[in-house]
C-alpha positions in Angstrom: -20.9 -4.2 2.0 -20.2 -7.4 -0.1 -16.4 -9.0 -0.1 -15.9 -8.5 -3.5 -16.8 -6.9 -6.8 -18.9 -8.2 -9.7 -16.0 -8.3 -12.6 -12.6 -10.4 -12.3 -14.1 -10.8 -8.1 -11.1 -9.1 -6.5 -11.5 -8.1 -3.2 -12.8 -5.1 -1.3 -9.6 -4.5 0.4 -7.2 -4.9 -2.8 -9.2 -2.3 -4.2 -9.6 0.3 -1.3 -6.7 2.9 0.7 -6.4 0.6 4.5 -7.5 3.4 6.3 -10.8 4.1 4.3 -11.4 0.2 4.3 -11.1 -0.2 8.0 -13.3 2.6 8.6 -15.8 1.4 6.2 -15.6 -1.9 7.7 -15.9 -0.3 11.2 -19.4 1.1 10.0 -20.4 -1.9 8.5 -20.1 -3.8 11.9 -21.4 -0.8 14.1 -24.0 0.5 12.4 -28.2 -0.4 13.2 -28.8 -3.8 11.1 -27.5 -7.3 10.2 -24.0 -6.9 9.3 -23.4 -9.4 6.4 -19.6 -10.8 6.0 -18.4 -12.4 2.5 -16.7 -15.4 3.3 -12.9 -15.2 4.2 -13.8 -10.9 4.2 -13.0 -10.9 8.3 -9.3 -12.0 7.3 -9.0 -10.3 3.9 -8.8 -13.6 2.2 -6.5 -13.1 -1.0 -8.1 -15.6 -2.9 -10.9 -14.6 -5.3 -14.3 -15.3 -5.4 -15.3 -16.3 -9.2 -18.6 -17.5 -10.8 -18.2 -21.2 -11.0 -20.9 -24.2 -11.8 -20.5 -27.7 -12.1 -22.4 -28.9 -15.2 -22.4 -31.6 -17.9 -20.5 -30.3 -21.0 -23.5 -28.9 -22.9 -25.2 -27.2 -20.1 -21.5 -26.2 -19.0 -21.3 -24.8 -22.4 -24.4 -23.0 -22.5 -23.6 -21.3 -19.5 -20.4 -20.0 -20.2 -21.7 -18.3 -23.1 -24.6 -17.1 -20.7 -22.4 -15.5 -18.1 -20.5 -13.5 -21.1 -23.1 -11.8 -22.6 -24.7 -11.2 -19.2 -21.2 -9.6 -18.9 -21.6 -7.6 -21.7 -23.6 -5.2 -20.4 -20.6 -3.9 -18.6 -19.1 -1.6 -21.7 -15.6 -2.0 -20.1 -16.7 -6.3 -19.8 -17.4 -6.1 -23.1 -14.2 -5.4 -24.9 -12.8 -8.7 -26.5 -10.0 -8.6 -24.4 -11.8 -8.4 -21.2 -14.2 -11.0 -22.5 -10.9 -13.0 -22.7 -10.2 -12.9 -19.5 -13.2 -13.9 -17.4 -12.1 -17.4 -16.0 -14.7 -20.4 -17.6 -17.2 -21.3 -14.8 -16.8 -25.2 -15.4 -12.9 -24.8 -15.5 -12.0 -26.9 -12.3 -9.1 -24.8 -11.8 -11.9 -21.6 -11.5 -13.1 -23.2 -8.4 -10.0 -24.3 -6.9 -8.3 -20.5 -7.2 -11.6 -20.0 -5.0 -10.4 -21.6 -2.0 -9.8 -20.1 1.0 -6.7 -19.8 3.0 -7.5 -20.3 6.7 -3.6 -19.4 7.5 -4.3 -16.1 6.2 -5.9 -15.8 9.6 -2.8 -15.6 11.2 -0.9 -14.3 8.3 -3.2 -11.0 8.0 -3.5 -11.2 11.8 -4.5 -7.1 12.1 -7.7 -7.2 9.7 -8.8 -10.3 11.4 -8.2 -8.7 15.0 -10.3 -5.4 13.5 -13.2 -7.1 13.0 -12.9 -9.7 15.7 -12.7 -6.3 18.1 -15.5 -4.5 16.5 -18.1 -7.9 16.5 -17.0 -7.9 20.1 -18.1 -4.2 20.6 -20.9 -4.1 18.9 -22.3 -7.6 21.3 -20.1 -6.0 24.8 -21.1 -2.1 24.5 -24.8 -1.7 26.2 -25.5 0.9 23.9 -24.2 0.3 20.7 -25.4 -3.4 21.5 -29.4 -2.1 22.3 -30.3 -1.9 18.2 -33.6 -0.2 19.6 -36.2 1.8 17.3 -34.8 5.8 17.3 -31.6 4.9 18.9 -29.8 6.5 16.0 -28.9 9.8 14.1 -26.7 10.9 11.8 -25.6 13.9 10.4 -23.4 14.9 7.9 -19.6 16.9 8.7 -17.8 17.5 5.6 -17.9 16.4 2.2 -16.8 12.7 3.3 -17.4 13.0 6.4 -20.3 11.8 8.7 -21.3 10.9 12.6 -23.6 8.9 13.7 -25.0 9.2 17.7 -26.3 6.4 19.4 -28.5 7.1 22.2 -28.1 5.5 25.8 -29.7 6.0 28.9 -28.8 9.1 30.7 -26.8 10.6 28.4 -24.6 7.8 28.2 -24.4 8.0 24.3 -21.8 7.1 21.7 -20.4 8.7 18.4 -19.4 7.2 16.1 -17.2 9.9 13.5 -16.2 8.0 10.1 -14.0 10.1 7.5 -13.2 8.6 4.5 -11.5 11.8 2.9 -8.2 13.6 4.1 -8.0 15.2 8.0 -10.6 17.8 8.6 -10.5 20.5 11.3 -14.1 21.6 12.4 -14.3 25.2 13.4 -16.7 25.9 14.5 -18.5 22.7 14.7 -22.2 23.2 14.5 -23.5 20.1 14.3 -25.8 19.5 17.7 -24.7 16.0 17.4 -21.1 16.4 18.1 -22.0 18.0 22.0 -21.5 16.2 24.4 -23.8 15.3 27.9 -24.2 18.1 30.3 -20.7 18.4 32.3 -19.2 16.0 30.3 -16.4 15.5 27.5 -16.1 12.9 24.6 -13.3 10.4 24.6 -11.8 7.6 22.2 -13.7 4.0 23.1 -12.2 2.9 19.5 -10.4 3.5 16.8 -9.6 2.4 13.0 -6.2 3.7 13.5 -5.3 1.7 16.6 -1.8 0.3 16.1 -3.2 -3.0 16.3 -4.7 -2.9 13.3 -1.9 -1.1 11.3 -2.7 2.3 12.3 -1.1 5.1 12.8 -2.8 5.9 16.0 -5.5 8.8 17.2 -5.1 12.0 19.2 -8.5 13.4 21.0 -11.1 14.7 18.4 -11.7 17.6 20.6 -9.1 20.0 21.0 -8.3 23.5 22.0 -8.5 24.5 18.4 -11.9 22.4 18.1 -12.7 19.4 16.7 -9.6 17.7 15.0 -11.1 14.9 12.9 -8.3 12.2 11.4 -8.7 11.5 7.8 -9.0 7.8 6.7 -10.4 7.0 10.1 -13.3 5.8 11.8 -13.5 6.5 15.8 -15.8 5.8 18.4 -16.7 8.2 21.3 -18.1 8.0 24.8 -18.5 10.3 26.7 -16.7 10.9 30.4 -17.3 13.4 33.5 -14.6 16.6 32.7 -12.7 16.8 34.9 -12.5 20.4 37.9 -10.8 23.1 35.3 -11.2 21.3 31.7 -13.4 22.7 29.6 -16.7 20.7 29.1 
């Protein structure tokens, strides 16, 4: 998932609901692969990212003209007012607006603890950490909803549920993924909307009445012995 979009180079998280943008980011960082980070993205940097060069006047010039009619084949880009807007590339003040903010560390303190917590889950957690060939599946829930299962050793797996739509109650739940280990019951490991990072906070998935998935949300499950007279 880049930082930012290809137009005026706003960022990902100007443009998104928090909740679905945590949980996106949450599967960006978990999921099998390289996760890749736009620069200033780990503290939702406010300042843009716009195409600049540093050219002599003609070239300078040329390019320019270049990056608008590469522009153009945006219909929206296109329109002479939007054409007005896009920032010159050899403008000095393009690059500076650039810039980043290294205060906004401290200043957006919970985006930059979300994906400081999830790097540090994704190296700490053995199986969410092992990245091995098959360790993964996925199936679909809902309409915009998903999990994914990581497979450990023993049954010692993990889920990990991502909604990006509104809550949904499964029930029944079908989905072979979603059952836990022999003798065994899911519970939360992580979660999107931990306080921490300015949620709202997250009851158990499974419930009496099934499987109670939050909307906007991505959680991650493990799973844990039930205990004499739960239900497993």
């Amino acid at each position: 998932m880049p930082g930012c979009d290809t137009s005026f180079s706003e960022r990902y998280h100007k443009l998104s609901n928090p909740g679905i943008y945590r949980a996106i980011t949450a599967l960006m960082l978990l999921a099998p692969g390289t996760p890749m980070l736009f620069q200033g993205q780990e503290f939702a940097a406010s300042s843009p990212f716009f195409f600049f060069a540093d050219h002599a006047p003609d070239l300078g010039h040329q390019v320019n003209r270049g990056r608008r009619e590469f522009l153009k084949q945006f219909p929206n880009l296109a329109l002479p007012e939007m054409q007005a807007a896009i920032p010159e590339p050899t403008d000095p003040t393009t690059f500076a607006r650039c810039k980043l903010d290294l205060s906004e560390r401290h200043k957006h303190s919970e985006i930059y603890a979300l994906h400081r917590d999830l790097l540090h889950l994704r190296r700490q957690d053995p199986v969410l950490h092992a990245q091995r060939p098959g360790g993964v599946d996925g199936a679909v829930l809902g309409l915009e909803t998903f999990v994914l299962r990581f497979f450990g050793g023993n049954g010692d797996d993990r889920l990990l549920v991502v909604n990006l739509g509104p809550n949904l109650h499964l029930d029944p739940a079908p989905e072979p993924l979603l059952a836990p280990p022999p003798h065994m019951l899911w519970e939360t490991l992580w979660s999107s909307e931990d306080p921490r990072y300015g949620g709202l906070g997250t009851t158990s998935l499974e419930t009496e009445e099934n499987w109670q998935i939050p909307g906007h949300a991505a959680v991650v499950l493990r799973p844990l012995y039930a205990q004499e007279g739960t239900h497993a």
